[in-house]
C-alpha positions in Angstrom: 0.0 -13.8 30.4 -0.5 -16.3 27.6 -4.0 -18.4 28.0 -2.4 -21.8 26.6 0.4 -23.1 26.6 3.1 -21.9 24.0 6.1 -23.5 22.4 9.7 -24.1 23.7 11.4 -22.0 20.3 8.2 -19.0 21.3 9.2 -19.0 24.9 13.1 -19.0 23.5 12.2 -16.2 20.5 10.5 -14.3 23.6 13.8 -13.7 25.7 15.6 -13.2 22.8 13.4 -10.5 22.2 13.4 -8.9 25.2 17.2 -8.5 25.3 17.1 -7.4 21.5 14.3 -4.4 21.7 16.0 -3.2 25.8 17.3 0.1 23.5 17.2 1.8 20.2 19.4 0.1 17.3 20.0 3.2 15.4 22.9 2.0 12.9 26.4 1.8 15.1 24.6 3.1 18.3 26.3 0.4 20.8 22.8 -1.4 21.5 23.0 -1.7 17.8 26.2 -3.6 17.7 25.8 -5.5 20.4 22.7 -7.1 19.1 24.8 -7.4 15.8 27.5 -9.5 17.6 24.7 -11.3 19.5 23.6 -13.0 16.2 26.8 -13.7 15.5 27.4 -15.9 18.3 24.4 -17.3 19.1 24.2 -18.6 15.5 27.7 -19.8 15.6 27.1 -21.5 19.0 24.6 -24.0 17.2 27.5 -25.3 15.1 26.3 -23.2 11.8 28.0 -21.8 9.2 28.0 -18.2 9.9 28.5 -15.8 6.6 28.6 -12.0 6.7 28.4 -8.8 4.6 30.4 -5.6 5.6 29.2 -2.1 3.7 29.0 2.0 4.7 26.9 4.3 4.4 26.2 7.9 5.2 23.1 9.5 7.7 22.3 12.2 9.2 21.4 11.4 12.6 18.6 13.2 14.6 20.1 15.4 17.3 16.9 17.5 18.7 14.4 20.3 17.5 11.6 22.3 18.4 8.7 24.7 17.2 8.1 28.1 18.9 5.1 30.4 18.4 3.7 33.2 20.8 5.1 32.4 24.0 5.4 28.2 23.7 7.7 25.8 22.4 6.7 22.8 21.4 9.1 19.8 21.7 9.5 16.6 19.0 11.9 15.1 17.0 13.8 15.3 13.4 13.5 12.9 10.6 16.8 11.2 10.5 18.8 12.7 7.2 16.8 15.7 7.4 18.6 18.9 6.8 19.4 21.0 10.0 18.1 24.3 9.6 16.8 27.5 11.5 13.9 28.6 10.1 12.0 31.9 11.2 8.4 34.0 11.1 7.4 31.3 8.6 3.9 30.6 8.7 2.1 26.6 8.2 -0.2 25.6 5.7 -2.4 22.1 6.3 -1.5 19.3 3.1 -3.1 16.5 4.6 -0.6 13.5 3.6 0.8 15.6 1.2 -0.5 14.0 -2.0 -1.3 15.4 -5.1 -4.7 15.7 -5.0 -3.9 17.4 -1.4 -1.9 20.1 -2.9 -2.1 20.7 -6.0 -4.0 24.0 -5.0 -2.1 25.2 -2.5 0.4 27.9 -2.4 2.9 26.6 -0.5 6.2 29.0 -1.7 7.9 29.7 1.4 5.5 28.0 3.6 6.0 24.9 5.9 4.0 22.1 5.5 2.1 20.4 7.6 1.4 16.3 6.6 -0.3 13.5 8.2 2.3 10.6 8.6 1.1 7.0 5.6 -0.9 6.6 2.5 2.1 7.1 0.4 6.1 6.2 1.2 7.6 9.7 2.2 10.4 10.8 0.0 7.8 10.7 -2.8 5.5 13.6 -0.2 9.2 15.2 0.6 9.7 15.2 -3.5 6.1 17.0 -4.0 6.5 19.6 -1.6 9.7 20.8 -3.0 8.8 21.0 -5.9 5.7 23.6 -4.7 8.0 25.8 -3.1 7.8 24.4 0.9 10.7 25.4 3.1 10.4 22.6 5.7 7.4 19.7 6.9 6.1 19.1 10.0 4.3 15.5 10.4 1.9 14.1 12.8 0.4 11.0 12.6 -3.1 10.9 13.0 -4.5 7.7 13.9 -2.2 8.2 17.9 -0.7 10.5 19.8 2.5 9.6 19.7 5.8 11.2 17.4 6.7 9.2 14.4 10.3 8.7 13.6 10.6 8.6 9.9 13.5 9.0 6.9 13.7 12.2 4.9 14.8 12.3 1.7 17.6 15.2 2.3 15.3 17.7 0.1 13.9 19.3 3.5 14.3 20.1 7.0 11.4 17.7 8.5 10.5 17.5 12.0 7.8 14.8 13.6 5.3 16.2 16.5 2.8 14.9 18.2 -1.5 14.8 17.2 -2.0 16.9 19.8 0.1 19.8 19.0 -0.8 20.0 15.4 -3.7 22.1 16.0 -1.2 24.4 18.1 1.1 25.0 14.7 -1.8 24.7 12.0 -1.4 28.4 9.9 0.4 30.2 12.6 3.3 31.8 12.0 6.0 30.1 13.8 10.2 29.1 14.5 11.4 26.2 13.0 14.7 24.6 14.3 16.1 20.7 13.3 19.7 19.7 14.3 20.8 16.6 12.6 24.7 15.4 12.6 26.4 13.6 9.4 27.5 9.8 10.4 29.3 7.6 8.8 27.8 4.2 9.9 28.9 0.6 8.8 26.0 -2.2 8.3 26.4 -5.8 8.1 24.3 -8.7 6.7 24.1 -11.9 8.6 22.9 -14.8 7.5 22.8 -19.1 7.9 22.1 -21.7 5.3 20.3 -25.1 5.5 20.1 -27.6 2.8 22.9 -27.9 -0.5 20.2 -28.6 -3.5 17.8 -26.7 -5.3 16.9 -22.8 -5.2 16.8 -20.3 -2.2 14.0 -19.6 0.1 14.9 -16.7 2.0 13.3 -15.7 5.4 14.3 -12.4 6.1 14.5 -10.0 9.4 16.0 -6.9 9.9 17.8 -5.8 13.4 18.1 -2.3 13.2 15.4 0.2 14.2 14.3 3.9 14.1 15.7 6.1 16.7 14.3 6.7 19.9 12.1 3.3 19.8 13.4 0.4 21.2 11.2 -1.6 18.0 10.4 -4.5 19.6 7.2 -5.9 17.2 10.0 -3.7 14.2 11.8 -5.9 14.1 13.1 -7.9 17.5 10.1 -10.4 16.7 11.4 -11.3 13.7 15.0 -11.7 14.2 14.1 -13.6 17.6 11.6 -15.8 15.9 14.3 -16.6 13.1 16.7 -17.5 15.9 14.6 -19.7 17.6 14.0 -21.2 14.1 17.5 -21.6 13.5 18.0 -23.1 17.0 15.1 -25.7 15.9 16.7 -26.5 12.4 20.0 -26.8 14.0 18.5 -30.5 16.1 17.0 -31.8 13.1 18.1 -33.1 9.8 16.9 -30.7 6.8 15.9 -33.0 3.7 13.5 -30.5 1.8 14.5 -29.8 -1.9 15.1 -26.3 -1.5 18.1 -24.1 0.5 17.1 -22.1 3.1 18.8 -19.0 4.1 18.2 -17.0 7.2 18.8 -13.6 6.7 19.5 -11.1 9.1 19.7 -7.7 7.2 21.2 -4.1 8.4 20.0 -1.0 7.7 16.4 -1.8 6.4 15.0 1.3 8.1 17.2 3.7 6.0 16.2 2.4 2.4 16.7 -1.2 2.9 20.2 -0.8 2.5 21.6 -4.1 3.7 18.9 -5.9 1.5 19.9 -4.0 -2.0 23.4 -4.6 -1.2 23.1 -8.5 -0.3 20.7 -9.0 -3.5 23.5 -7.3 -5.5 26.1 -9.6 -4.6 24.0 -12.3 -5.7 24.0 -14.0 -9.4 21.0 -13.1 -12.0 20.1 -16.7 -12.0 20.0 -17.6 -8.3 17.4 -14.6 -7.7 15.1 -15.5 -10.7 14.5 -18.6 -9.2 14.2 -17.7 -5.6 12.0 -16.6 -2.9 11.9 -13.8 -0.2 10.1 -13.6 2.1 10.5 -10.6 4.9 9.5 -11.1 8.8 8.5 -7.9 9.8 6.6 -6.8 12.1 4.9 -10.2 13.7 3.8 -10.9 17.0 1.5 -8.2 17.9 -2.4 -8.3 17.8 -3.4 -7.6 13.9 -1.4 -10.5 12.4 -1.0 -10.3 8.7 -0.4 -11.1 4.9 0.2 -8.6 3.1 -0.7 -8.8 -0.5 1.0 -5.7 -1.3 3.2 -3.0 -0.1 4.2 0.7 -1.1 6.2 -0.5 -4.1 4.4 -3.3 -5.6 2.5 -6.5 -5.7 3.7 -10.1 -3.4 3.9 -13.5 -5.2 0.1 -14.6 -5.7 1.3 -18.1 -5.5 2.9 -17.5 -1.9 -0.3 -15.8 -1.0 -2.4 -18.9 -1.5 0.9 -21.1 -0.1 0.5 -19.6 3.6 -3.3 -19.4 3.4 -3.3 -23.2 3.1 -0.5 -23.3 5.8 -3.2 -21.1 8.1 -5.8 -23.3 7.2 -4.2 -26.6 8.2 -3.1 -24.8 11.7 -6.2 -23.8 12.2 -5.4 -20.1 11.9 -6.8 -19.0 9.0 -9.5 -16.7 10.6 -7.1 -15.0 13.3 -4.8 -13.5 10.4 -5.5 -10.7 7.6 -5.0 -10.5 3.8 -4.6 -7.0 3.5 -2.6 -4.7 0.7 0.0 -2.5 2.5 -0.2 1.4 1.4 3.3 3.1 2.3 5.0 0.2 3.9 8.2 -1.6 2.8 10.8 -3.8 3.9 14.1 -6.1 2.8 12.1 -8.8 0.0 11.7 -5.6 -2.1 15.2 -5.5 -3.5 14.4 -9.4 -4.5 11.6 -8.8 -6.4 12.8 -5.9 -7.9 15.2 -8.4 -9.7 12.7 -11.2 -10.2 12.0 -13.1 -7.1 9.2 -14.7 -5.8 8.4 -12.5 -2.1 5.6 -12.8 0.6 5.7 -10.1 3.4 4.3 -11.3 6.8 3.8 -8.7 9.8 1.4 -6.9 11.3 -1.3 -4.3 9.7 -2.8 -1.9 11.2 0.0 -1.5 13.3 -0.5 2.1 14.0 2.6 2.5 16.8 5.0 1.8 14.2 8.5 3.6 14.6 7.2 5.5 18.2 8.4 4.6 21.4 5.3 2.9 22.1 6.6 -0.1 19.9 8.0 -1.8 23.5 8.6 -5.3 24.5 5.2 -5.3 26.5 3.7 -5.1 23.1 4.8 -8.4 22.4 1.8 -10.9 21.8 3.4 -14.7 23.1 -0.2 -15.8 21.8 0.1 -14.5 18.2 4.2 -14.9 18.1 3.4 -18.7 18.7 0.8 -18.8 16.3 3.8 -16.9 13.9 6.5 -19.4 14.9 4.4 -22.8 13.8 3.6 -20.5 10.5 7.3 -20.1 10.0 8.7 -23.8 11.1 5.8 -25.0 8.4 7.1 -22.7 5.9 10.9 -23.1 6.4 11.0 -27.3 6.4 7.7 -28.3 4.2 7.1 -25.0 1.5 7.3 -27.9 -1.2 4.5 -30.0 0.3 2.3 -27.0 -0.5 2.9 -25.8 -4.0 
């Protein structure tokens, strides 16, 4: 239980994100769409404006796998878009996280690789290992014991296992089987506008997840604590010199899909001179700023805007400046056209995309601290630049 008091909108973005992270939101699971339908209402219930983006896509969605050698079988899960494939008497061959300087002297020519899950985003690892010949990966992530559910590039059959079965598979000679199924999915962008002058600041949270994880810190936090926000902007006139969108994106575990197609409906002009900023990730106990991510470099300018913000709340010391190695999310797709963008969530947060990423993960303490960050950002950004 919380040790102080914490706000009406944290309490509110708290059952909001209990209902939101109760089951996976793989992309048109029915979890998935009922949340999406949630948002829909609840934002339209507060009187607002409520806009939306339609667009398809294709996955492959995990089914099951498994590993056999000698007489055991060892259970975990495929990458979503993964290949399926059968593969047999093939024997493993340890690449670290599959960098460069991990492999470059290793024969991997029909061999399976074996990678540590981070450092580097991993269709670039999937894109190496190709090229040196591997027939499949298996991944592990090292710093818990728990299967990671990632993305594969489609170059690969890759299936996720646990630490503790890596030293079972490491250069034996073993049975490799992934099923995956082709989907056609349909995402959708939501998103709320305050203010009619000046350019766009951008808060942005995405509401689907991995499978098998019900993501409640990736991402029912975020989406929540923009609810709550919007709930809170919807009592109170908005007078700042800016417009602020809320933006609920789809797909952002699959490539950031809703972001790149909502940033390429937009004019040249109005992203130049706008900000993004991605909620992702907040409310458990490593609160952070990241300063970087796995594709680039955040705003400088927004880095020193929300250590000032900190600062005046007192919370300066509980939060981190750190760079981010292979992480990414939805204010990508902005800069990558010229925006200004900030990325605030949570590093290290090494249960990202396992099924230990539940609800009771949830911080009320440091989601409070989160929600006067984000009210102070959303109504008085131009008091701080």
């Amino acid at each position: 239980m919380p040790n102080r008091r914490i706000n009406f909108y944290t309490e509110k973005a708290l059952s909001l994100a209990a209902f939101i992270s109760s089951n996976c939101r793989f992309p048109s699971s029915s979890h998935h769409l009922k949340v999406r339908e949630f948002i829909k209402n609840f934002l339209d219930g507060l009187g607002l404006e409520v806009k939306t983006q339609k667009f398809k896509t294709q996955l492959r969605k995990p089914l099951e796998g498994k590993i056999e050698r000698a007489f055991e079988t060892i259970e975990g899960v495929p990458y979503t878009n993964s290949p399926s494939a059968e593969i047999k008497k093939t024997f493993t061959v340890d690449c670290r996280f599959g960098l460069y300087n991990d492999v470059r002297s290793v024969d991997l020519e029909g061999k399976i690789a074996i990678v540590r899950e981070g450092k580097k985003p991993f269709r670039k690892k999937e894109e190496l290992l190709k090229a040196k010949g591997a027939v499949g990966v298996i991944v592990y992530k090292e710093d818990v014991d728990l299967i990671f559910n990632g993305i594969s590039a489609g170059l690969l059959p890759v299936f996720s296992i646990r630490r503790s079965d890596y030293v079972k598979v490491l250069n034996e000679e073993i049975n490799l089987t992934v099923i995956t199924r082709p989907i056609e999915v349909e995402g959708e962008n939501i998103w709320v506008e305050f203010g009619n002058r000046g350019p766009y600041v951008n808060l942005i949270a995405h509401y689907d997840s991995k499978p098998f994880t019900e993501g409640a810190i990736d991402n029912a936090t975020g989406v929540s604590s923009l609810l709550a926000l919007a709930l809170r902007l919807s009592q109170i006139p908005f007078n700042a010199p800016y417009r602020l969108r809320l933006l609920f994106t789809d797909l952002e575990e699959y490539g950031l899909l809703g972001a790149r197609v909502f940033v390429n409906s937009l004019e040249e002009n109005e992203i130049k001179s706008s900000i993004a900023v991605s909620v992702d990730t907040i409310g458990w106990h490593n609160p952070a700023v990241l300063s970087s991510d796995g594709e680039g470099q955040n705003d400088p300018h927004l880095l020193e805007v929300i250590h000032k913000i900190l600062k005046d709340l007192g919370l300066r010391e509980k939060f981190n400046f750190i760079p981010g190695r292979s992480g990414r999310s939805d204010h990508i797709p902005f800069r990558n056209k010229g925006a200004k963008t900030l990325f605030l969530g949570s590093n290290p947060f090494p249960i990202r995309h396992t099924e230990a990423d539940s609800y009771e993960e949830i911080n009320p303490i440091i989601l409070d601290d989160w929600m006067g960050v984000l009210t102070i950002f959303a109504t008085q950004l131009h008091r701080y630049f």
